[in-house]
C-alpha positions, 0 to 999 in steps of 0.5 A, spaced: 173 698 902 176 694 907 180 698 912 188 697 912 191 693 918 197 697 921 203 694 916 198 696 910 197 702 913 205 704 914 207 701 907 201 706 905 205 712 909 212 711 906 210 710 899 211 717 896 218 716 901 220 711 895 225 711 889 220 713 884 220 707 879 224 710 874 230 711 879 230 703 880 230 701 872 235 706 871 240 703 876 238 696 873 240 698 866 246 701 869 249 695 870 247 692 863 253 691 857 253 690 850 258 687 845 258 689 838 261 684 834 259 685 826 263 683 821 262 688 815 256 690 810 259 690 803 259 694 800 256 699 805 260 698 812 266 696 815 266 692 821 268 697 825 263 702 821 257 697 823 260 696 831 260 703 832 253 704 828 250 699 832 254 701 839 250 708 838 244 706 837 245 702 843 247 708 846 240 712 844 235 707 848 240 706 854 244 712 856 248 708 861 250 702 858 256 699 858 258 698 850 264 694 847 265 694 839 269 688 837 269 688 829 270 681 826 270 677 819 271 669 818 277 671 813 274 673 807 274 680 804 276 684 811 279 680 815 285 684 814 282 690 817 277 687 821 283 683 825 287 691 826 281 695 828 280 689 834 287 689 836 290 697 835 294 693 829 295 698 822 294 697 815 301 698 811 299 700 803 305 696 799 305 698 791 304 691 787 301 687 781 295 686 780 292 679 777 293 681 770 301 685 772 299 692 773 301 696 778 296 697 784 297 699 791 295 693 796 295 693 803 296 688 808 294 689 816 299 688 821 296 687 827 298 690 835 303 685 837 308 686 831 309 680 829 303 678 826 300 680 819 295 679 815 294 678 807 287 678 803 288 673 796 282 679 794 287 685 796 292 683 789 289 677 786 282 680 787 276 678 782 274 685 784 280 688 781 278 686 774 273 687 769 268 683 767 272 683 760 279 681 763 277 675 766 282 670 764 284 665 769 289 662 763 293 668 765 291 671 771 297 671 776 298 671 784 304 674 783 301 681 787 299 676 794 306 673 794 309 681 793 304 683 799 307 676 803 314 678 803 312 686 804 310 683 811 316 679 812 320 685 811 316 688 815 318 684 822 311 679 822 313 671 824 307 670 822 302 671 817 295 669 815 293 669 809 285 670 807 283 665 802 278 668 797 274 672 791 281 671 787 282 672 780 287 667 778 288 659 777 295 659 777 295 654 784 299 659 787 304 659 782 304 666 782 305 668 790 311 662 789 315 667 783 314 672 788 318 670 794 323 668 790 322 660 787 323 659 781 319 655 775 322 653 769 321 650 763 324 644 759 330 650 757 330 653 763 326 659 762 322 661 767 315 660 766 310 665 763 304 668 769 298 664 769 295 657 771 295 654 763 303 656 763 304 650 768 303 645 763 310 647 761 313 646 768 320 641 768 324 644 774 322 647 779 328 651 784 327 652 791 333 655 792 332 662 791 326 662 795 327 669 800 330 664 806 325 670 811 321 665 810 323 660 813 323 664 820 315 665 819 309 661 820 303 662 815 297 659 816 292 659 811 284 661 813 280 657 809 273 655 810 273 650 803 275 643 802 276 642 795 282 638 793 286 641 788 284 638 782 278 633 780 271 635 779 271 638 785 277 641 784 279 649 783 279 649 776 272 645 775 269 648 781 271 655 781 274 656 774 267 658 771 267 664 775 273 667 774 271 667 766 275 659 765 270 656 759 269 649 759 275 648 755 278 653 759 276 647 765 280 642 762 286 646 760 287 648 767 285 642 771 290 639 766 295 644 768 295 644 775 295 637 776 302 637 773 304 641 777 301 637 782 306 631 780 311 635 780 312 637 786 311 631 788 316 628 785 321 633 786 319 636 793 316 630 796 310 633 797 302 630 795 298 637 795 293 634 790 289 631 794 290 636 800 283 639 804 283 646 801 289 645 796 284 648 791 282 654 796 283 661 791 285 658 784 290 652 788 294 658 793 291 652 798 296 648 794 302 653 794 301 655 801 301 647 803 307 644 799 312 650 799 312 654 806 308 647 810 302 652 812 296 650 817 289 650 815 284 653 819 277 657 819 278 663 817 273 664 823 276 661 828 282 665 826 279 673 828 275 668 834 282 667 837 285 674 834 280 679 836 279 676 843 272 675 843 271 669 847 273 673 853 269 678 850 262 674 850 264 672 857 263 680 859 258 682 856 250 681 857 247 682 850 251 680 844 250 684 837 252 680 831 251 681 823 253 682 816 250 685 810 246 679 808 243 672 812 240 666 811 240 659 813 248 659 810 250 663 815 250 658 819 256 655 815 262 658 818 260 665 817 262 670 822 255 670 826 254 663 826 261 663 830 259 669 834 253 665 837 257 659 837 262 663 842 258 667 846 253 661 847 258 658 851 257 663 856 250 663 856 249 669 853 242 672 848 245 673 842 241 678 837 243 678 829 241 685 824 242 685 817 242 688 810 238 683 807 234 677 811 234 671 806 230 664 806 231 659 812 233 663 818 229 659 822 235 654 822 241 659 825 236 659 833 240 652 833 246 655 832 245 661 838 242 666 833 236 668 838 233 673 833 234 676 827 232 683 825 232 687 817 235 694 818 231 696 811 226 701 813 222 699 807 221 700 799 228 702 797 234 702 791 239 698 793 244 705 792 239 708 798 240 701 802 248 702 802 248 710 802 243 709 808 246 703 811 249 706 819 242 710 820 239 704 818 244 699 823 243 705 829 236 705 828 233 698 827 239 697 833 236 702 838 229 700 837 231 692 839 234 695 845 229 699 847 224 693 847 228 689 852 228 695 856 220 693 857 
């Protein structure tokens, strides 16, 4: 063995007068922090509940980690909920009318400054409010979202935005206008039955009882869809079959609502028809666009301007993101695709975890999407999946951690 010369043999003398290895990677890991930014696991999570998973996870590999929890959703089904945890908002419970007139209890979020509110179409006009067998967008009415529109008015917001989607109805927002006061009149000037098929029979339509509230608020619509009104790809032709329209039924409709459509330009001075998003939920685009003048925007752009994610992304060294199930259409406007999007612009790595992993992944690393991990711990029912969905987030979130740590 060579013998040491004295620098060697110094440095050989301190070495034990050192901080030990693991002092030194602690104090690095101190300065690392985490954003965690999910939108919700359906049927399993909200997003904060997925946050939250995922910051304790976090936690369990890095006791010194700095963590945000930041729930996000791109306008869907949870938006509303999404937007309140992020802004210390809160969530009003309203008694309404449910697409076929029931009454139920809707909720819409009223977010931290006071005057903005949020309103899901799903939350009065939902799918997931009927059977199977009640579906019937001939008569299925968005009477329930307009009853939640003027809920939030009165209850001081000067701006609303209103989530377009998973609607039962193919009224064109016929329901949501009786709601807040405008009245649709047939040739004997009574007003016009609930359902899309009933505007056939439009002859007048009366703006003049419309809450005069609602000319103080500015709506703007979240709307990820381009569909016209009318036409093959249209509400009625594109939408109506899942909402249990049978070609028929298609037909009677696309009819209908391009009557109504006429209508309102003759008589309002407003082309909705042809409008990009004018057939968002059963035609609301439409009713939103000619009646109260809304603007139309990516329901994720929305929650990404709410939440404060951007300055959010710049803060943090690791962004978490995910939903319940990924694929290639993720890269399509949904939530983690706008978070990548988001935090790229600041250089930051971005890691994706999620219930189900589909086909073609590979295409969201052009988005920002680093990596994407299946938090399924292995052969399961579906009801076990769900059940188990935070210790799974947590789980598969601390393993992720403790590997960048190597």
């Amino acid at each position: 063995m060579e013998s040491l010369n004295s620098e060697q043999k110094n440095n050989h003398a301190n070495y034990g007068k050192r901080l030990p290895f693991r002092r030194v990677v602690r104090y690095a890991r101190s300065m690392t922090r985490y954003l965690c930014a999910p939108d919700s696991f359906k049927e399993s999570l909200t997003a904060m509940e997925a946050a939250r998973a995922m910051a304790q996870g976090i936690e369990n590999a890095d006791h010194d980690a700095e963590v945000r929890c930041l729930p996000m959703a791109d306008g869907g089904e949870g938006t509303a909920r999404a937007l309140v945890d992020a802004t210390g908002g809160s969530m009003r419970a309203v008694p309404v009318h449910d697409p076929l007139g029931r009454p139920v209890e809707g909720h819409f979020g009223l977010l931290a400054d006071g005057t903005t509110a949020v309103v899901e179409t799903a939350e009065a006009s939902g799918l997931a409010l009927l059977e199977a067998k009640e579906r019937n967008p001939l008569i299925a009415s968005s009477y329930g979202t307009g009853e939640l529109m003027l809920a939030a008015v009165r209850s001081g917001a000067k701006r609303i935005i209103v989530g377009l989607g998973g609607s039962a109805t193919n009224d064109a927002g016929a329901g949501l206008l009786q709601a807040l006061g405008v009245r649709l009149l047939d040739k004997n000037g009574n007003d016009l039955a609930h359902g899309g098929a009933a505007l056939a029979n439009l002859t007048t339509i009366d703006i003049s009882t419309m809450d005069p509230a609602l000319k103080n608020v500015a709506i703007t619509a979240a709307c990820d869809v381009t569909n016209p009104l009318t036409g093959p790809t249209g509400a009625s032709a594109v939408f109506g079959p899942q909402k249990g329209a049978s070609k028929d039924d298609v037909a009677t409709l696309d009819a209908a609502l391009a009557h109504f459509a006429q209508v309102i330009d003759s008589q309002l001075g407003v082309a909705v028809n042809d409008v990009p998003g004018a057939g968002a939920a059963g035609g609301i685009g439409a009713a939103l666009k000619g009646f109260l003048n809304a603007e139309f925007r990516p329901g994720i752009a929305i929650v990404i301007e709410q939440s404060g994610l951007d300055a959010a992304a710049q803060w943090a060294d690791v962004v978490f993101t995910g939903e319940g199930s990924i694929d290639f259409q993720t890269k399509f406007g949904k939530t983690p695709a706008g978070v990548a999007e988001t935090a790229k612009r600041h250089g930051k790595p971005v890691i994706a975890v999620a219930g189900h992993i589909g086909t073609g992944i590979d295409e969201l690393h052009e988005v920002g999407i680093d990596a994407v991990f299946g938090i399924a711990p292995g052969a399961a029912s579906l009801s076990e999946l769900l059940a188990d969905a935070a210790a799974n987030v947590t789980r598969t979130t601390e393993q992720i951690v403790r590997t960048l740590q190597l």
